[in-house]
SEPANU-997501 format. One line per field, with one value per atom (N, C-alpha, C): atom name; y negated, x negated, z. Coordinates in steps of 0.05 Angstrom, whole numbers, plus 32768, in hexadecimal, padded with zeros to 4 digits. Layout:
BEGIN
at	(CA;...)
c2	(Y;...)
c1	(X;...)
c3	(Z;...)
//
This chain:
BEGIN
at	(N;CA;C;N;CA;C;N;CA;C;N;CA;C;N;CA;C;N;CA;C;N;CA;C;N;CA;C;N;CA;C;N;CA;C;N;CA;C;N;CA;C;N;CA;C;N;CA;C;N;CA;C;N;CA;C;N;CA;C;N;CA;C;N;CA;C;N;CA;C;N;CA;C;N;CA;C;N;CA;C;N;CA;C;N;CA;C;N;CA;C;N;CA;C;N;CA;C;N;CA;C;N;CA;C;N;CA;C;N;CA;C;N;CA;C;N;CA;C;N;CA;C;N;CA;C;N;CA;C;N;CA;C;N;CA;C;N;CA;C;N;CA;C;N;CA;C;N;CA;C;N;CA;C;N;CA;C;N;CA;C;N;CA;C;N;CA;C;N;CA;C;N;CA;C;N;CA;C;N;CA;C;N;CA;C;N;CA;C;N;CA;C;N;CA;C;N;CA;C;N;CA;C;N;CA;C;N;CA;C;N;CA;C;N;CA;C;N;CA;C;N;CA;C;N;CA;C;N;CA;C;N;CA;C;N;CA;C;N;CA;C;N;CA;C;N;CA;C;N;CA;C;N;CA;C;N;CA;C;N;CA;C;N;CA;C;N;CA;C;N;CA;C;N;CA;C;N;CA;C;N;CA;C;N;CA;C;N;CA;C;N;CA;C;N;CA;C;N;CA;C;N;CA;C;N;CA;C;N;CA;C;N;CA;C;N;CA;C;N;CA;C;N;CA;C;N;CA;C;N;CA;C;N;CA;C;N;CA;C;N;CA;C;N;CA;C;N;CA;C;N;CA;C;N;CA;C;N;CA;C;N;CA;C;N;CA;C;N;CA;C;N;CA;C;N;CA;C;N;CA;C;N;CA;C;N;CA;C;N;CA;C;N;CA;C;N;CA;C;N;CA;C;N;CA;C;N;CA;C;N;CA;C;N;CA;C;N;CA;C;N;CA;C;N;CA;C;N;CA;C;N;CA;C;N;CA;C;N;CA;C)
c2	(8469;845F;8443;843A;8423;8414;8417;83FE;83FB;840B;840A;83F6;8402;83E5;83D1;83CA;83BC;839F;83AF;839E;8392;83A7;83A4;838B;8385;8377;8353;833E;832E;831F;8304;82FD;8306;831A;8332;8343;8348;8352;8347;832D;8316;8324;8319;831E;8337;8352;8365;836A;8358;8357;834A;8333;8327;8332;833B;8351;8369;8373;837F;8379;8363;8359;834A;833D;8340;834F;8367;8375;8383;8383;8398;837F;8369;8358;8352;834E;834F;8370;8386;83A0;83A1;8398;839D;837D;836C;8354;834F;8346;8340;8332;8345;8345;832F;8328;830F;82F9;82E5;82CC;82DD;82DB;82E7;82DD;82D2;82CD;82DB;82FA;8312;8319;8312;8328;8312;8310;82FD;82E1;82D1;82B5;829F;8288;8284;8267;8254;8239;822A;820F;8209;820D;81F9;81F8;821B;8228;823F;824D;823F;824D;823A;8224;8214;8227;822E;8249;825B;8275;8288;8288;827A;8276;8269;8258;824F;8265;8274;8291;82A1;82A4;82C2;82B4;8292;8293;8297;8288;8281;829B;82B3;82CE;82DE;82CE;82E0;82CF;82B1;82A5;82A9;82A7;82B2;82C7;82DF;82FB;82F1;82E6;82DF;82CF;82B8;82AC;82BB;82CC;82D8;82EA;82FA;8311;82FE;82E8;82DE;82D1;82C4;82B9;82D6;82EA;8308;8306;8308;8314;82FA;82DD;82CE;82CA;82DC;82DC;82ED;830B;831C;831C;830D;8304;82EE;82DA;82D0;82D2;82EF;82EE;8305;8317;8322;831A;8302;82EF;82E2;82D8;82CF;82E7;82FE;8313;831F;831D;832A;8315;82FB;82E5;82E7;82E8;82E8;8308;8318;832F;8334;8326;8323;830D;82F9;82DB;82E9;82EC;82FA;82E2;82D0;82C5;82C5;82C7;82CA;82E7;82F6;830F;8323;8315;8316;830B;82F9;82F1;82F6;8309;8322;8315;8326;8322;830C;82F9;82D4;82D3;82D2;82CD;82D7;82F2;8304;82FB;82F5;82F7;82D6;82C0;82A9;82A4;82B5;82B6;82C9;82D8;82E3;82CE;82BE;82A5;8292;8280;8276;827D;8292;82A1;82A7;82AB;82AF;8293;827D;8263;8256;8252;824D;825C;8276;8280;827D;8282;8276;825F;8248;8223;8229;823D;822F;8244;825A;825F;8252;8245;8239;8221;8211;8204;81FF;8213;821A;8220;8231;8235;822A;8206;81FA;81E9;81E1;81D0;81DC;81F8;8206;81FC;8201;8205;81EB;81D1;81B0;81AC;81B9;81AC;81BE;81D0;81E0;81E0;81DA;81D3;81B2;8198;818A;8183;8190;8198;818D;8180;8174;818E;8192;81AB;81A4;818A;8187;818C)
c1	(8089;8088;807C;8060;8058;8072;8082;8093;80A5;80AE;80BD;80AA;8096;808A;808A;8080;8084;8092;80B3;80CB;80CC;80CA;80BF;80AF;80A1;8088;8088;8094;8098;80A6;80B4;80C8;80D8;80E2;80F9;80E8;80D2;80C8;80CB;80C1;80CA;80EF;80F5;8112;8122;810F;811C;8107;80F7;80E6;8100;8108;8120;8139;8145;815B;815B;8140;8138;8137;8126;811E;8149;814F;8169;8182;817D;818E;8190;816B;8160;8167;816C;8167;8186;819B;81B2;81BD;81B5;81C1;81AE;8194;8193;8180;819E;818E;817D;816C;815C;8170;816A;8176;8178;815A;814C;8145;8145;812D;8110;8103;80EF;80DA;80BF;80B3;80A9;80B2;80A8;80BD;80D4;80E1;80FB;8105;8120;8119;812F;8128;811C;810C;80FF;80F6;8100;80F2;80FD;80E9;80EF;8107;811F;813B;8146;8144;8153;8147;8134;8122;8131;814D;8155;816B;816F;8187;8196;8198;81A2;81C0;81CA;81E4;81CE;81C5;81AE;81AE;818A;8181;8197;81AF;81C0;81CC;81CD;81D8;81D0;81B0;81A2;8198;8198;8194;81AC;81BA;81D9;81E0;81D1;81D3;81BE;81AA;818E;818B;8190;818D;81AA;81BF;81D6;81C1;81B3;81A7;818C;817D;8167;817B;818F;819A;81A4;81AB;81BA;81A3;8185;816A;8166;8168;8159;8165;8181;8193;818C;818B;8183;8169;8154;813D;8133;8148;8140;814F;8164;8172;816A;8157;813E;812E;811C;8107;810F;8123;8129;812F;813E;813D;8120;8115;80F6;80E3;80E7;80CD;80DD;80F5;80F9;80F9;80FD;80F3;80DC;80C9;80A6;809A;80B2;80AC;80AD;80C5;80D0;80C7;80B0;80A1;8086;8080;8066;804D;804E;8039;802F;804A;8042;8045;8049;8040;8029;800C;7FF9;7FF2;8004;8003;801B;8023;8035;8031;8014;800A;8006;7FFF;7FF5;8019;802C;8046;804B;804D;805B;804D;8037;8027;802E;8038;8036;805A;8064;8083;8085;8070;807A;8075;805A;8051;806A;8074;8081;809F;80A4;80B9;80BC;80AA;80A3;80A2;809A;809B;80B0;80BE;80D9;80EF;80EE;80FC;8105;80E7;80DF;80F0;80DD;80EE;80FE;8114;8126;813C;813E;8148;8142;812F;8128;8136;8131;8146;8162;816A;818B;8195;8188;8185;8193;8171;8172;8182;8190;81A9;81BD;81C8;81DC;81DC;81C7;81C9;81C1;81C2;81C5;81DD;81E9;8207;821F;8212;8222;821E;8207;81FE;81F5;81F4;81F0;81D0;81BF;81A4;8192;8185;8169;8151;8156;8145;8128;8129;8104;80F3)
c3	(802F;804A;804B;8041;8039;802F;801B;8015;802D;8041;804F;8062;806C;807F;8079;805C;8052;8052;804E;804F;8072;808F;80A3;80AB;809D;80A1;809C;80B4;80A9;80C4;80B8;80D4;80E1;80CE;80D5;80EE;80F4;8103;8120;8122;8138;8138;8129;8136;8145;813A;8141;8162;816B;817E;8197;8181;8190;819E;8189;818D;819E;819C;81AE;81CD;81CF;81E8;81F4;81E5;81F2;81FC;81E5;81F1;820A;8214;8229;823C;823F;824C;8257;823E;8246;825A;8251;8251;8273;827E;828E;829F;82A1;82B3;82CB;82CC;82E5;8305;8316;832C;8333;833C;834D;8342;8348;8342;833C;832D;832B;8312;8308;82F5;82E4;82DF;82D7;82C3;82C9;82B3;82AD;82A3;8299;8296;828D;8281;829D;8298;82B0;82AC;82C4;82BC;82D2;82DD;82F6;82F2;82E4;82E4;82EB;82E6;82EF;8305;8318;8334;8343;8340;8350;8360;8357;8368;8353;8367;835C;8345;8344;8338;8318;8316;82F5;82F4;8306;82FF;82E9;82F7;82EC;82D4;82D0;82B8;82A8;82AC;828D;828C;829C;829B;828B;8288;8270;825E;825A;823B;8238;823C;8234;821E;8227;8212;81F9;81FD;81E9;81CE;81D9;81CD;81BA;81D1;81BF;81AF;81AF;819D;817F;8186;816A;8161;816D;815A;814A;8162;8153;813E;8131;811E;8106;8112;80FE;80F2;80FE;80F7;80E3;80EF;80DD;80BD;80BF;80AB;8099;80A2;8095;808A;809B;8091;807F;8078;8061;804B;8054;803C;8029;803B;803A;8029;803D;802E;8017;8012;7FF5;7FDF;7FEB;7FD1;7FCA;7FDD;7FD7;7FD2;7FCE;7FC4;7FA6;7F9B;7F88;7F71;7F82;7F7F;7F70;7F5E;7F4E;7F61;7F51;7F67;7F88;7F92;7FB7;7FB3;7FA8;7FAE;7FB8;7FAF;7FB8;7FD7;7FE5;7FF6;800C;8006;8018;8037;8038;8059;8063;8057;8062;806C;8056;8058;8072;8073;8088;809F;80A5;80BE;80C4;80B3;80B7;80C5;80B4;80BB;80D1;80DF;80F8;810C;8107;811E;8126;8107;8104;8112;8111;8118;813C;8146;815E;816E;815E;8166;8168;814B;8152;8160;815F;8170;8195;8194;81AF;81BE;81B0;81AE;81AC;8198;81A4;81B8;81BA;81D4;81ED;81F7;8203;820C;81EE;81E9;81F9;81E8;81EC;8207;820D;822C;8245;823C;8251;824A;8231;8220;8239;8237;8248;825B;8269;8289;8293;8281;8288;8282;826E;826B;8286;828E;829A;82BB;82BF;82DF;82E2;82CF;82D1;82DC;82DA;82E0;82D2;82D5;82C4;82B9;82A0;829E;8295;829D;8287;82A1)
//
């Protein structure tokens, strides 16, 4: 059971946080304008038509970071599993590649987002 968390334990973790959080997000979108639950930033509180988009590229975007994340960081934790020297440093790795992972992820849905919904509503998103 330990090796199984193990493998678990890492960026791949962020990502399946990702995948997660999009699919619940795509499968059940936020009604309203609202600052509580779906994607959110002055640019999409300008009217309801932004709201519902960047509310259905939003989760598209977190589901494909999730899939590339967790496809990373499996890549990542079985090199430094396999790495005799970073081996001892499992956890620094894993815990540094979840931050890391959470960060960029973040940036860049975000990103992408407000990229969308400027090329698509002509909207100043900064």
């Amino acid at each position: 059971m330990k090796e199984v968390i193990n493998w678990l334990y890492g960026p791949q973790t962020i990502g399946m946080v990702f995948l997660l959080f999009g699919f619940i997000q795509r499968t059940w979108p936020p009604k309203k304008v609202n600052g509580y639950y779906g994607y959110s930033s002055p640019a999409t509180e300008s009217s309801p038509e932004v709201w519902a988009e960047a509310n259905r590229y939003a989760p598209v975007v977190m589901i494909r970071m999730g899939l590339g994340i967790i496809l990373a960081g499996l890549i990542i934790m079985t090199a430094v599993r396999y790495i005799t020297p970073l081996n001892a440093m499992w956890t620094q790795i894993g815990m540094f590649g979840n931050m890391a992972a959470a960060l960029v992820g973040g940036m860049t849905m975000r990103n992408r987002t407000e990229r969308h919904l400027k090329e698509k509503f002509g909207i100043d998103t900064e």
